[in-house]
C-alpha positions in Angstrom: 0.0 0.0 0.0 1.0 3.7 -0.7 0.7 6.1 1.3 -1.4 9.3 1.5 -0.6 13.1 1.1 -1.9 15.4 3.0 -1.0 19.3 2.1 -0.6 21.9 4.3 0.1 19.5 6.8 1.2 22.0 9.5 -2.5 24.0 9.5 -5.0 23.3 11.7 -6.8 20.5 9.9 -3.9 19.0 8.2 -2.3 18.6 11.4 -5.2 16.6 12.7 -6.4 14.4 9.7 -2.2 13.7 9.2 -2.6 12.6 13.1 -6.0 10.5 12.6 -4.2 9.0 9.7 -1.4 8.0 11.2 -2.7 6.2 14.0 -5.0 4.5 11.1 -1.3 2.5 10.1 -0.8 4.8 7.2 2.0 6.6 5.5 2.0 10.7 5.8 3.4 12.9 3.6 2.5 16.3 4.5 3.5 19.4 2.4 3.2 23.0 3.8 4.9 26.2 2.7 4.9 27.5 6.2 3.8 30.7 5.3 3.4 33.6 8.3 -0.4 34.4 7.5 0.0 33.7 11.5 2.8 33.0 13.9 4.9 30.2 12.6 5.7 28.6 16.3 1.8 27.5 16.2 3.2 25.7 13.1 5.8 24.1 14.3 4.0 23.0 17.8 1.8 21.0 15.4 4.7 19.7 13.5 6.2 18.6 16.5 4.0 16.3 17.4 3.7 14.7 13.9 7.6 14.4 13.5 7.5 12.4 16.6 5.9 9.4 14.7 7.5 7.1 12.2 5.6 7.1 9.9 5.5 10.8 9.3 7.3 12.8 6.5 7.4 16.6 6.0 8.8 18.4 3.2 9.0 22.3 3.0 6.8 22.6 -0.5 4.9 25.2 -1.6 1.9 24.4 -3.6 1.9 27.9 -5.9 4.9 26.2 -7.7 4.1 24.2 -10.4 7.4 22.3 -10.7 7.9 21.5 -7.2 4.1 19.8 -6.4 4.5 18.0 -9.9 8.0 17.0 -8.8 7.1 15.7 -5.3 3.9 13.4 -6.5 6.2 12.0 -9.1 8.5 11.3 -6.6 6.4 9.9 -3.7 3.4 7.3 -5.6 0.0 8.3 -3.2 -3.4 6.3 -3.3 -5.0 9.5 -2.4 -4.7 13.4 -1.9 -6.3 15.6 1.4 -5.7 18.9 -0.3 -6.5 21.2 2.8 -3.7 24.3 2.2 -5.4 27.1 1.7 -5.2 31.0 2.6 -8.6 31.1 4.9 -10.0 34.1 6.4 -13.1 36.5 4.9 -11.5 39.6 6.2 -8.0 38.8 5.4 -8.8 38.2 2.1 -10.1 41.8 1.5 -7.2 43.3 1.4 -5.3 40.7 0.1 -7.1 39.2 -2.7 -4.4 38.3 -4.6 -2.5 36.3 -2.5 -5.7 34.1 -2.2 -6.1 33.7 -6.1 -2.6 31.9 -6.2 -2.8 30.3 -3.1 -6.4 28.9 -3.8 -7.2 28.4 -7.1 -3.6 28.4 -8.5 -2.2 26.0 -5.8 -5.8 23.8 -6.3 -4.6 23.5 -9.7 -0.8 22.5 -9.6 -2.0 19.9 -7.4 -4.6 18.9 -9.7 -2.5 18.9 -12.4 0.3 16.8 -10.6 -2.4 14.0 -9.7 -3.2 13.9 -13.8 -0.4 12.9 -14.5 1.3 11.0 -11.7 -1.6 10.3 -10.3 -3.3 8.9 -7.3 -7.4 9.8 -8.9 -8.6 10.4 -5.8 -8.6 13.3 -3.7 -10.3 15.0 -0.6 -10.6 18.6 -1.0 -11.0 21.7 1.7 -13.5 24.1 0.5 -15.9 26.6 3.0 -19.7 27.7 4.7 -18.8 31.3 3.2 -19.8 30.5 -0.1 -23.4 30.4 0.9 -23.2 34.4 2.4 -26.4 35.9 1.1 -28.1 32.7 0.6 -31.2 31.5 3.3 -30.3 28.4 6.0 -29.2 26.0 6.6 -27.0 25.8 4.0 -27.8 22.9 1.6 -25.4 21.8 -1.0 -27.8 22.4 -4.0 -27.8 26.5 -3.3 -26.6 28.4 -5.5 -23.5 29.7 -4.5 -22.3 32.0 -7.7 -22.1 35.3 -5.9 -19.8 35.2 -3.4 -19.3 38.0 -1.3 -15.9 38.4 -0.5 -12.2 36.9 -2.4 -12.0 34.0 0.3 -15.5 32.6 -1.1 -14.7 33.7 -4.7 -11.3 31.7 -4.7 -13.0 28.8 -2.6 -15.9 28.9 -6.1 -13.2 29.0 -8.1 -11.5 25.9 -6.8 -14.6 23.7 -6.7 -15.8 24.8 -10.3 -12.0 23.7 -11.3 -12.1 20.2 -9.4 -15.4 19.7 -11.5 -13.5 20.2 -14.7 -10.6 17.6 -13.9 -13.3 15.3 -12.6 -15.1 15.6 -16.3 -11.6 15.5 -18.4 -9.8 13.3 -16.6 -11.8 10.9 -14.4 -10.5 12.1 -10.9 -12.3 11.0 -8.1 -12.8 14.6 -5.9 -14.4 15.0 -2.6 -15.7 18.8 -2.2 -16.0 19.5 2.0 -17.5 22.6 3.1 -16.6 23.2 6.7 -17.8 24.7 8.9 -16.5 27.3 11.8 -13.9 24.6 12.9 -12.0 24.9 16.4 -10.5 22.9 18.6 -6.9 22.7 20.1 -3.9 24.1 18.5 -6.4 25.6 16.4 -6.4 28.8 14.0 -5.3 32.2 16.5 -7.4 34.5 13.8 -10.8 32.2 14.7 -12.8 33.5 17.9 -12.6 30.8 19.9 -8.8 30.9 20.0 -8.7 35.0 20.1 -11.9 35.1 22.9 -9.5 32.5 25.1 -6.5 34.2 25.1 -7.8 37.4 25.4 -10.5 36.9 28.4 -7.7 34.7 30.2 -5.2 37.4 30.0 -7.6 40.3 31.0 -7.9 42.1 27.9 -11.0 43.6 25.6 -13.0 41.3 23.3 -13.0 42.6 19.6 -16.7 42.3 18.4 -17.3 43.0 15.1 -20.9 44.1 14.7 -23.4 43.3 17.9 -21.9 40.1 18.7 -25.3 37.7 17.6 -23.9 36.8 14.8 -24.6 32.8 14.9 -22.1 30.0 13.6 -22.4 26.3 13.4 -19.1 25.4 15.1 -17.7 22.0 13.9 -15.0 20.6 16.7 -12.1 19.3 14.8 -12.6 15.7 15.6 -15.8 15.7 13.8 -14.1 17.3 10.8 -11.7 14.8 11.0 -13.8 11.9 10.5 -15.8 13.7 7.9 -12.7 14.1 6.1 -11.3 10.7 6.2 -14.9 9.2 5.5 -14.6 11.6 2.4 -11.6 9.3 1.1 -13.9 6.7 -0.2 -15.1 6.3 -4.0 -17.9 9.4 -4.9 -17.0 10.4 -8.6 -17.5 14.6 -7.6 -19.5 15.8 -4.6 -19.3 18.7 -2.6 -20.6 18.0 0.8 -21.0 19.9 4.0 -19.8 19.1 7.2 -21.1 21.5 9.9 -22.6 21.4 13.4 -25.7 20.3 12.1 -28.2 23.0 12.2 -27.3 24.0 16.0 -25.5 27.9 14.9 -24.4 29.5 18.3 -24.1 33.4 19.4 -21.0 35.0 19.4 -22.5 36.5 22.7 -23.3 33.1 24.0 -20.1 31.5 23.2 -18.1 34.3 25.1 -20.8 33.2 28.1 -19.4 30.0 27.7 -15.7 30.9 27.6 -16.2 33.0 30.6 -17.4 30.0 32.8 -14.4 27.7 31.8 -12.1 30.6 32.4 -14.1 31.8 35.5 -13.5 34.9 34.4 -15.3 37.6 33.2 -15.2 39.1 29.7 -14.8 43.1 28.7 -16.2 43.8 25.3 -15.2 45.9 22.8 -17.5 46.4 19.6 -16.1 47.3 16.3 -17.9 48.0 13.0 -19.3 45.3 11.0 -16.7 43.5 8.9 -17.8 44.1 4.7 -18.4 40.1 3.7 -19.2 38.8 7.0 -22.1 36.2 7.3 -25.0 37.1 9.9 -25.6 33.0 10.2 -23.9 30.3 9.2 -26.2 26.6 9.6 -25.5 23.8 8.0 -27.8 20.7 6.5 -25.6 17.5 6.9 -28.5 15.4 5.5 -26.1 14.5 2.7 -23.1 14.0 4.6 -25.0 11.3 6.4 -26.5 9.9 3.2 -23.2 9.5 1.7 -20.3 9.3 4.4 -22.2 7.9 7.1 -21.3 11.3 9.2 -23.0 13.4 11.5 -21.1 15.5 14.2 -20.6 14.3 17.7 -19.1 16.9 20.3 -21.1 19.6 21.5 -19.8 23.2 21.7 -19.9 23.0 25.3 -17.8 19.7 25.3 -15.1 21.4 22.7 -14.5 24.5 24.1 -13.6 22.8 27.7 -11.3 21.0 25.1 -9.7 23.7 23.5 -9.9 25.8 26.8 -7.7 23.0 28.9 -5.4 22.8 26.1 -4.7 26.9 25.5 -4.4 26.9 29.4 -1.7 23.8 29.2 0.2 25.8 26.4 -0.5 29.5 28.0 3.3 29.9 28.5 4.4 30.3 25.3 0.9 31.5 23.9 0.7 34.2 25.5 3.7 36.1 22.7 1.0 34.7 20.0 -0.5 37.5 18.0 -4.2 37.1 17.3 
């Protein structure tokens, strides 16, 4: 058996699926270009722990280059692909659109590209809930999604629509996910339930863009997880969410929550509304359990003590991480 490629292996979810995978018996290779879209040391604390197994490989590659992701799948034979590098963030992206056209669509389609021809067919891709921004929830799979409202959710479009295109012309298998809000440990510092943490343990404002009810469907990272290894398995071209399931949850409620695992109590601060931000992200998983047998299983109260115990674990060297 070959074994599997994961890229951006150091990022939040390519951390944990190259983790889940691993302790499934398989082979790792995980790419990453290590970019500093946010402190490298968070990086590295992942990378850590993946170096310490066996069966793990990581090589410095960035995905924008054509010659060096056709290179490395010629060099290392795959039986499948979890593309999950990506530039995320809506508000990021504003001012930096072009760094998430290369990264996004570009990088989708070196990798795409490299699979043609070197193969393996199948691969597991990471797309997003903020391509459904204007549309009514929850968010079914079947909305139409062609007006997206900021350059994350265009490039996100544009990576999908491009999947579709290899799938037709040359018969690659392709799993579409659309997460949801995930979070978890060692999880992304520009994501609120990472910046609410660190900032209510240490005593310091809340930013709150807009009123704080916005509502999200927050997806713990183990759920994601075994969405996206379920996702491995023969489809021909889906795009499927995986989401909390309908249950979207206050900004102004999670901070409630926060503030009882912290035992402290929050300040807020609130900022102007954020152009391309979603009022409610929900998600319909009907299809997710129709074809991956999937449905989420830890409940925002449950992952947030998770993520809470592991920020406080870690709060030494944390604390110098800019969110």
């Amino acid at each position: 058996m070959n074994g599997v490629l994961v890229t951006g292996a150091a990022g939040f979810i390519g951390a944990a699926v190259s983790q889940a995978l691993l302790d499934q018996g398989h082979r790792v290779y995980g790419i990453d270009s290590l970019n500093d879209y946010y402190d490298i040391r968070l990086k590295m604390h992942r990378l850590d722990g993946l170096r310490a197994h066996p069966g793990f490989q990581f090589d410095a590659v960035d995905i924008e280059k054509p010659e060096d992701t056709n290179r490395y799948l010629e060099r290392h034979k795959v039986d499948v692909v979890y593309h999950l590098a990506a530039r995320a963030g809506v508000r990021y992206s504003v001012d930096r659109p072009y760094v998430y056209q290369t990264s996004n669509v570009i990088g989708t389609l070196n990798v795409l590209e490299a699979m043609r021809y070197h193969g393996p067919k199948k691969a597991v891709l990471a797309s997003s809930s903020s391509l459904y921004a204007g549309q009514s929830s929850p968010f079914c799979e079947d909305q139409p999604v062609d007006r997206p409202l900021s350059p994350y959710a265009a490039s996100k479009k544009s990576m999908e629509v491009l999947a579709h295109s290899y799938h037709h012309l040359h018969s690659l298998d392709l799993s579409i996910l659309r997460y949801f809000t995930v979070y978890g440990p060692a999880g992304r510092p520009d994501m609120s339930p990472f910046r609410f943490t660190k900032w209510i343990s240490e005593g310091r404002p809340i930013q709150i863009y807009g009123d704080g009810e916005q509502r999200r469907d927050f997806t713990y990272i183990s759920d994601i997880v075994a969405g996206t290894l379920a996702a491995a398995k023969p489809l021909g071209y889906e795009i499927v969410n995986l989401g909390g399931g309908n249950r979207p949850c206050s900004l102004r409620k999670m901070i409630g929550l926060l503030e009882v695992l912290l035992d402290k109590e929050a300040t807020l601060e609130f900022m102007p509304e954020m152009a391309g931000d979603m009022r409610e992200t929900a998600s319909s998983i009907e299809k997710a359990k129709l074809l991956l047998g999937w449905e989420p299983k830890v409940s925002l109260e449950e992952g947030l003590a998770e993520a809470v115990r592991w920020h406080l674990s870690e709060s030494e060297w944390l604390k110098d991480i800019s969110v």
